[in-house]
VMD Tcl script that draws the C-alpha trace (Angstrom):
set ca {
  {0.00 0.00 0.00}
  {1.51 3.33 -0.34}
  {-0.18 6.58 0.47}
  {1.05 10.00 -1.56}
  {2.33 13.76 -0.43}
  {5.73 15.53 0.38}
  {6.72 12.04 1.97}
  {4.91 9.17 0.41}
  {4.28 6.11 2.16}
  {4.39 2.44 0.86}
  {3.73 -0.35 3.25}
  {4.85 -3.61 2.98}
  {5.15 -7.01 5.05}
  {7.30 -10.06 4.68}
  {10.47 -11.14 5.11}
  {13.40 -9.53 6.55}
  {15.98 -10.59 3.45}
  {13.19 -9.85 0.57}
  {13.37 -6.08 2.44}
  {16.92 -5.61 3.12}
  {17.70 -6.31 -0.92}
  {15.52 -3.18 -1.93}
  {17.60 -1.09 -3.78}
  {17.30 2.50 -3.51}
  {15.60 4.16 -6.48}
  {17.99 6.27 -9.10}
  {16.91 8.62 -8.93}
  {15.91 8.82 -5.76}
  {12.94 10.49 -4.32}
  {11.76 11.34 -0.91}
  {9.91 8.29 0.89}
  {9.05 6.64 3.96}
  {9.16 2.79 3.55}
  {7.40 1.01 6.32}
  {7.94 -2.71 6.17}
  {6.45 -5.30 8.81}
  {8.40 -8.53 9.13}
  {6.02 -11.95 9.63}
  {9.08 -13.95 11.15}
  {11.50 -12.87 13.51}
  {15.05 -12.19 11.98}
  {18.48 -10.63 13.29}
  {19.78 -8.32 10.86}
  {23.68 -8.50 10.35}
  {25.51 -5.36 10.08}
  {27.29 -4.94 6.32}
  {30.70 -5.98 7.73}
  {29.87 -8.54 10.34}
  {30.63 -12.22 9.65}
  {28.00 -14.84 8.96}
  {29.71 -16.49 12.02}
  {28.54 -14.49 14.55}
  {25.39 -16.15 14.89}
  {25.13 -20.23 15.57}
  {23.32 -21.40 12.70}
  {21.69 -24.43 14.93}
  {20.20 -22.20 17.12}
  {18.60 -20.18 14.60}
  {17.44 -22.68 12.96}
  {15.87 -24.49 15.73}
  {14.38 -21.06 16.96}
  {13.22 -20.30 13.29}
  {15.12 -17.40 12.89}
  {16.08 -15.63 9.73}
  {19.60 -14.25 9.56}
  {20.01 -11.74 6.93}
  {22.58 -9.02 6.25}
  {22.13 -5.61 5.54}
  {24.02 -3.46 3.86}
  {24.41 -0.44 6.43}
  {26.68 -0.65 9.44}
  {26.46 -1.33 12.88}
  {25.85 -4.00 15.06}
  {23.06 -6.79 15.14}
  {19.37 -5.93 15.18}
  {16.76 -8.18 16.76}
  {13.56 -8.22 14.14}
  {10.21 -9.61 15.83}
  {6.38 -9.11 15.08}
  {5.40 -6.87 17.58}
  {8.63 -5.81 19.10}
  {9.43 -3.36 16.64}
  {8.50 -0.98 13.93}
  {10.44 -0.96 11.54}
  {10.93 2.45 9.10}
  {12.84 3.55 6.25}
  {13.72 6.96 5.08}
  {15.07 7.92 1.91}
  {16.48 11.18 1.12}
  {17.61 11.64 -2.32}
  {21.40 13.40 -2.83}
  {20.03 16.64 -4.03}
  {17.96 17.27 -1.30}
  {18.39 20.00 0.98}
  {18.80 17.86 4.26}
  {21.59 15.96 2.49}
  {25.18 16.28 3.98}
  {28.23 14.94 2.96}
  {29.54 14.30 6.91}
  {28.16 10.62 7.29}
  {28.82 11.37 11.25}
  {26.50 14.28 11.01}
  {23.66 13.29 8.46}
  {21.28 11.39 10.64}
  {20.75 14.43 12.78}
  {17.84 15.92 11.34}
  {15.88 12.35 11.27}
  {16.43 11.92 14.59}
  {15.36 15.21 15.48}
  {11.98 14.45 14.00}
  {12.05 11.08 15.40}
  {12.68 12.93 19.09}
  {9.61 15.45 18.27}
  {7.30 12.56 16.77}
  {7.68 10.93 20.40}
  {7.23 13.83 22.33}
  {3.86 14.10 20.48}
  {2.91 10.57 21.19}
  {3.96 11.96 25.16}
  {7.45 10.30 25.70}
  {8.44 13.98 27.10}
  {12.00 12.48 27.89}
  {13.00 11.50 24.29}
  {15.61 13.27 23.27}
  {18.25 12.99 19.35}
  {21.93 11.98 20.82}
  {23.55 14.49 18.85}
  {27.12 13.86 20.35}
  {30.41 11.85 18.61}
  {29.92 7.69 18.44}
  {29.20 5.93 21.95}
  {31.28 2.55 21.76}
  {30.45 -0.04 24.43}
  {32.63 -3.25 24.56}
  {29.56 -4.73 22.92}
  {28.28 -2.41 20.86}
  {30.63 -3.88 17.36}
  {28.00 -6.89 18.42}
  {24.81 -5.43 19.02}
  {23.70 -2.81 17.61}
  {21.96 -1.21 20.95}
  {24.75 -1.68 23.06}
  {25.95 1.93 21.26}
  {24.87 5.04 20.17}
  {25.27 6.61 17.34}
  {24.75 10.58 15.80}
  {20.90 11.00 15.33}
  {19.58 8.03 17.44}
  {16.74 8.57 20.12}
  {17.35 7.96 23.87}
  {14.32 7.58 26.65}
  {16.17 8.58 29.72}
  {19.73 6.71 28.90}
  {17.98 3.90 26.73}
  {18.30 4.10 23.26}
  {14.65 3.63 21.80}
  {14.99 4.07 18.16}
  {18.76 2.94 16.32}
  {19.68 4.26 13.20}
  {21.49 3.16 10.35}
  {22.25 4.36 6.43}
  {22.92 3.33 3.43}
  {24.47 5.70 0.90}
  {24.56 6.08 -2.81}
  {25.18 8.24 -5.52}
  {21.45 8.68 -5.70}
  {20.58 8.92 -2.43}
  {20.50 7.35 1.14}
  {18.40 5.23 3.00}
  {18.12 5.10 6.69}
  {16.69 2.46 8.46}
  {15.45 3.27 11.55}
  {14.36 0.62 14.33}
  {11.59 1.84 17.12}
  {11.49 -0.50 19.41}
  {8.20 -1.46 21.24}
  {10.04 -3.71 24.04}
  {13.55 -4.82 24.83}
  {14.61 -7.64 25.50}
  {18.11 -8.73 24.56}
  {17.63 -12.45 25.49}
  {15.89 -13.97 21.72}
  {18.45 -12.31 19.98}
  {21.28 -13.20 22.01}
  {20.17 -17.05 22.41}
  {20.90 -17.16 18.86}
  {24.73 -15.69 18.95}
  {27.53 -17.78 18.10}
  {28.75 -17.49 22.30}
  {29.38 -20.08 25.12}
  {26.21 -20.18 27.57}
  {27.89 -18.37 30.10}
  {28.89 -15.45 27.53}
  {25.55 -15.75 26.37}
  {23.97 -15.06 29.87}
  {26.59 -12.35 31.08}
  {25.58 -10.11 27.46}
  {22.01 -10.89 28.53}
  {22.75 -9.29 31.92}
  {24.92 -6.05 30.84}
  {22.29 -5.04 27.64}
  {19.25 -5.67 30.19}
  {19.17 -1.35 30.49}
  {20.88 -0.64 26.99}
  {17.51 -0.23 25.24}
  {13.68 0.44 26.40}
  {10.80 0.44 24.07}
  {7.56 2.42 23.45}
  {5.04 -0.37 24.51}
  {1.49 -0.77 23.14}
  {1.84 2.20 21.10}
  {0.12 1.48 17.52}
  {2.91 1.10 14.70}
  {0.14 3.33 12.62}
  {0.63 6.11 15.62}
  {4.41 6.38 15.23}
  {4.59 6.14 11.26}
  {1.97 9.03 11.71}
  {4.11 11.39 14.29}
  {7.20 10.68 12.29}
  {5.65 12.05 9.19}
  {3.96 14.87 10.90}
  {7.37 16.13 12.13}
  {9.10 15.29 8.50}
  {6.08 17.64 6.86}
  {6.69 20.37 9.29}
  {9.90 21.78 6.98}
  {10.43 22.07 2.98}
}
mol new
graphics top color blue
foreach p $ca { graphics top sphere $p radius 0.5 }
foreach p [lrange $ca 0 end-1] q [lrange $ca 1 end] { graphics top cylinder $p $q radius 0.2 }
display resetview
């Protein structure tokens, strides 16, 4: 389905891979790309090894491992436990920069004012240099990067981009709950590993509860129509 104006919509559902290969248009236009997964996935950073997940424990948990083609860490992908929204801003466009440590900024800035309207009062852009955990080159939410959204000292919605001549796309991740344990159960780590991580990423990320998917995609796009 996709819905028209300054930042059309197109919604789509399915599975994590069939998503992550969308190319981005050339040219490239303005869009929001809002894309619900029906199976729970972890999403690979672009230079993370296939290894770093056990492939028997996926399997046996039915999880898809995919990789995508921004950076980062590992993202945990589950019906329900996150919405999951893409923002492409062609290279001509006036909130394009060239600093990739910069050029989140003004997305997360609307993503900080789209939850104030839904009344988190406390979210606020991290707008400060690269927070590196000892975890963080693992899982994505054990950092913090330019342009992603804190609740207190949680980060609630994680940021990443991928750039092109023609544009780039950010994929954004608001989560609804945290809960590090699914996606660390299927990491390529020795149980007690596995259960230590579990125990130091327990505060790393919060999420925005019941809150309808359709009520976020809707405050995100009422902050992106606010400015030309």
């Amino acid at each position: 389905m996709t819905i028209g104006g300054r930042w059309p919509v197109a919604r789509y559902a399915g599975s994590a891979t069939e998503f992550h290969e969308r190319a981005i248009p050339e040219p490239a236009a303005r869009a929001v790309w809002w894309f619900e997964v029906t199976r729970a996935a972890i999403a690979l950073g672009s230079t993370q090894r296939w290894d770093v997940v056990d492939p028997v424990a996926a399997a046996a948990a039915d999880v898809e491992v995919v990789r995508r083609r921004s950076g980062g860490g590992a993202v945990w992908l589950e019906p329900g436990a996150v919405t999951w929204i893409d923002v492409i801003l062609p290279h001509d466009d006036p909130r394009w920069t060239d600093d990739v440590s910069c050029a989140a900024l003004w997305l997360g800035t609307a993503w900080a004012g789209a939850l104030h309207d839904l009344g988190f009062r406390d979210a606020r852009v991290h707008d400060g240099p690269m927070v590196r955990t000892p975890h963080s080159g693992l899982v994505c939410f054990a950092g913090l990067a330019p342009g992603e959204v804190v609740l207190g000292d949680a980060k609630v919605v994680g940021i990443s981009q991928r750039r092109t001549r023609a544009g780039a796309r950010f994929q954004c991740a608001v989560l609804h709950r945290w809960d590090p344990e699914p996606l660390v159960a299927v990491l390529a780590l020795p149980a007690a590993e596995r259960h230590a991580l579990v125990v130091e990423l327990a505060d790393a990320g919060t999420g925005l509860g019941a809150v309808a998917p359709e009520a976020i995609v809707g405050a995100l796009l009422a902050r992106l129509r606010l400015h030309p």
